[in-house]
C-alpha positions as CSV (number, residue, x, y, z in Angstrom):
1,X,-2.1,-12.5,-4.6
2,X,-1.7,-11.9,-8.5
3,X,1.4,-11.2,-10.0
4,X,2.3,-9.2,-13.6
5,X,0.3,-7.1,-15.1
6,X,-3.7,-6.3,-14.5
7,X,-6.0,-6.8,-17.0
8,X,-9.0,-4.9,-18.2
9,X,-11.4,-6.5,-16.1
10,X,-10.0,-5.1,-13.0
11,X,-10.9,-1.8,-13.5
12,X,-14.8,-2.9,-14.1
13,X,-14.6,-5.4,-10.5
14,X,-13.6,-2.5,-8.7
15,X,-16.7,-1.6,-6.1
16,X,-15.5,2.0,-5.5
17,X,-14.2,4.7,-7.1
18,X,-10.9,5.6,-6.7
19,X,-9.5,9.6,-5.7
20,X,-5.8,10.4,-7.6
21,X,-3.6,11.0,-4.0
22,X,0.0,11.4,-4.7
23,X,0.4,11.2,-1.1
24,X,3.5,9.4,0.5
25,X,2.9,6.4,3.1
26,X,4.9,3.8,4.7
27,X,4.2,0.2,4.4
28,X,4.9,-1.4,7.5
29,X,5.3,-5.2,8.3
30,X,3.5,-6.8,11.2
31,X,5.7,-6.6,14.5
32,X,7.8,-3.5,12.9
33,X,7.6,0.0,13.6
34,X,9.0,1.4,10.2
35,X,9.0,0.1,6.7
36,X,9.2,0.7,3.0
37,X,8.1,4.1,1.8
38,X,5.6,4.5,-0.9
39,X,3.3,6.6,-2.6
40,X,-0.2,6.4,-2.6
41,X,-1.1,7.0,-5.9
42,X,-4.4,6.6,-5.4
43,X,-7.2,5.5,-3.4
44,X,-10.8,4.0,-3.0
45,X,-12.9,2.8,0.6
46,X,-11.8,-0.5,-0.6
47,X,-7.8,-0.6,-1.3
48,X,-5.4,1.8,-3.3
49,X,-2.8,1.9,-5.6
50,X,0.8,2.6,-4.5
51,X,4.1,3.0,-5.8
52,X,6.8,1.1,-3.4
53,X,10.0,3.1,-3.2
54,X,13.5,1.5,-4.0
55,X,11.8,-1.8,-5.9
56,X,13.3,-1.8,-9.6
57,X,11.1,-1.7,-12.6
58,X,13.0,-4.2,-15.1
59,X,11.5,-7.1,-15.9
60,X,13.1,-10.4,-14.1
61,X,14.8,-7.7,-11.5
62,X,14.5,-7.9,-7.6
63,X,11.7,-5.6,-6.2
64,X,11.5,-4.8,-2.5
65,X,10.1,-7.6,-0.3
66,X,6.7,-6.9,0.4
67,X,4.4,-9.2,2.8
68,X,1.5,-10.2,2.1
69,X,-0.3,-8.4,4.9
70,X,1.2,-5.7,6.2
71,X,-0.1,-1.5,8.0
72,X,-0.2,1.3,5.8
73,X,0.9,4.8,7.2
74,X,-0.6,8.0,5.7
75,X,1.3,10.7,8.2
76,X,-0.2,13.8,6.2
77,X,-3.4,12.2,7.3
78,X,-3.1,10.9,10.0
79,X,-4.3,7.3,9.4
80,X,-3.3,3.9,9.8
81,X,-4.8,0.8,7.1
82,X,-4.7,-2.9,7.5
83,X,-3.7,-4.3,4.0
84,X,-3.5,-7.5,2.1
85,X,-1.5,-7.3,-1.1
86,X,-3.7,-7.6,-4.2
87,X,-1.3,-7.4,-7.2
88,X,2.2,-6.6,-7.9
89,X,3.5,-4.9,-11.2
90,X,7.0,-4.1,-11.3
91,X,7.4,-1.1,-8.9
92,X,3.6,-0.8,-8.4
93,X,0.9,-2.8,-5.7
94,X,-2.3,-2.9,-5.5
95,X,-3.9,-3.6,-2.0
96,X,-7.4,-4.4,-0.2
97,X,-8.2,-2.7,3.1
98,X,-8.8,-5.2,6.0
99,X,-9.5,-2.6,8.4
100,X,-11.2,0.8,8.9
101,X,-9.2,3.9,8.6
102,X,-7.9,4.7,12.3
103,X,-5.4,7.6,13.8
104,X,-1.6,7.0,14.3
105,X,-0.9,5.5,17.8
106,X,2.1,8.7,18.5
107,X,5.1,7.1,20.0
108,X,5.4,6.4,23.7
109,X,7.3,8.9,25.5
110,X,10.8,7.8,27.1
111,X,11.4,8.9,30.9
């Protein structure tokens, strides 16, 4: 994982093009059911951009804890991403997809 800022020669590594989302999602930490909301700010087949709700953007401030591999939620679409963090800027990520898009498991129902 790389932390500060990105440099130009991220934008040129980057395999796939990315599609402007604005789309909220939940990033959810291995053995949890909810997590940290975020917006997707945009997205690729590879990773996306996302803006993690509640972290601070001043330098030297405490952001939101954020694990290293963790599921993203997309609810508007239905889907469900296994992520590894990429980068962190301030109130930003960047992640890598480690898993194909799949549908939200609904909650079990209680008797």
């Amino acid at each position: 994982m790389t932390t500060g800022s990105k440099d130009a020669t991220s934008a040129e590594a980057r395999r796939a093009t990315r599609k402007v989302m604005r789309t909220l999602g939940e990033i959810v930490p291995e053995g949890r059911d909810h997590g940290t909301g975020c917006t997707v700010l945009d997205m690729s087949a590879s990773g996306a951009r996302l803006k993690v709700e509640g972290a601070v953007r001043k330098p030297f401030a405490p952001t939101v804890a954020i694990p290293d591999t963790f599921r993203l939620l997309i609810a508007r679409d239905n889907i469900s991403i296994d992520c590894r963090l990429a980068w962190r800027d301030s109130d930003m990520i960047g992640v890598t997809f480690t898993s194909a898009f799949r549908p939200i498991k609904a909650p079990a129902k209680r008797a």
